[in-house]
Residue, then its C-alpha position, 0 to 999 in steps of 0.5 A: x434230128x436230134x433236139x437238144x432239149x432240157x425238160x424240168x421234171x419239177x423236182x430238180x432245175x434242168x442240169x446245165x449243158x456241157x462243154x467240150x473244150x478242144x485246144x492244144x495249148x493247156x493254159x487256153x483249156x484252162x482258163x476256158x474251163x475256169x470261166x465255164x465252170x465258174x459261170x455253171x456250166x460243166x465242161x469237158x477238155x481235150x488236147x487234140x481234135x480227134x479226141x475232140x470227134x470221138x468224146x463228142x460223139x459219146x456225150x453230145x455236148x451242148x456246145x464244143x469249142x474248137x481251136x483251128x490249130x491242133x494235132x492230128x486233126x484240126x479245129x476245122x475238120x472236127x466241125x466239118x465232121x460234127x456237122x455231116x454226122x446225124x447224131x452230133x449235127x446239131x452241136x453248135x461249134x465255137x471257133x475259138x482260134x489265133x487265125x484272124x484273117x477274113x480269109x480264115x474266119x470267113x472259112x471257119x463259117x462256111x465249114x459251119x462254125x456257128x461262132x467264131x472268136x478270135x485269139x486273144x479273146x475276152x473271157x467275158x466276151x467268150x461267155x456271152x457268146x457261149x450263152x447266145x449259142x445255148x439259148x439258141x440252140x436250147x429254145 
């Protein structure tokens, strides 16, 4: 299983871990990105899901936020398929989505979403959220 771990080489302090940032509307990945990349973070963006599957499996992102509702493939099926994969399983996923039933949010965890955010969100509160998913996976 893959750690994602960052190792200080005593010199320079461990890069921050990138984002990958897949929604179809453009203004959400941008105002995403912005708050990321203000708080230190590199972030990648991406309009579609099956972008979303095939960047992810290239860089190994340290967290990828997900919107349900996307062309070709959706938020839900790029999660399942980024947890049953052995190389990318332990990305943690954030659903950051519109749908806010309890039927859909309840399914965006049994896919395995490890977060789920609903639309509108806070861009602080999307931020305390990205740090609580880094600081668990990287512990």
């Amino acid at each position: 299983m893959q750690q994602h771990a960052l190792v200080w080489d005593g010199v320079r302090p461990p890069a921050p871990p990138s984002i990958l940032v897949a929604d179809d509307d453009e203004d959400i990945r941008d105002l995403v990105a912005f708050k990321l990349r203000g708080a230190g973070y590199r972030t990648l963006t991406v309009p579609d899901g099956q972008r979303a599957l095939d960047l992810a499996e290239q860089v190994l992102p340290g967290l990828m936020i997900l919107d349900v509702s996307m062309p070709g493939l959706d938020g839900l099926t790029v999660c399942h398929a980024i947890h049953r994969s052995r190389a990318t399983a332990d990305i943690p996923v954030l659903i950051l989505s519109a749908r806010a039933r309890p039927y859909d949010i309840d399914l965006g965890f049994a896919i395995g979403a490890d977060d789920y955010l609903t639309k509108p969100f806070s861009p602080n509160e999307l931020l305390r959220r990205v740090r609580a998913l880094l600081a668990r996976s990287f512990s």
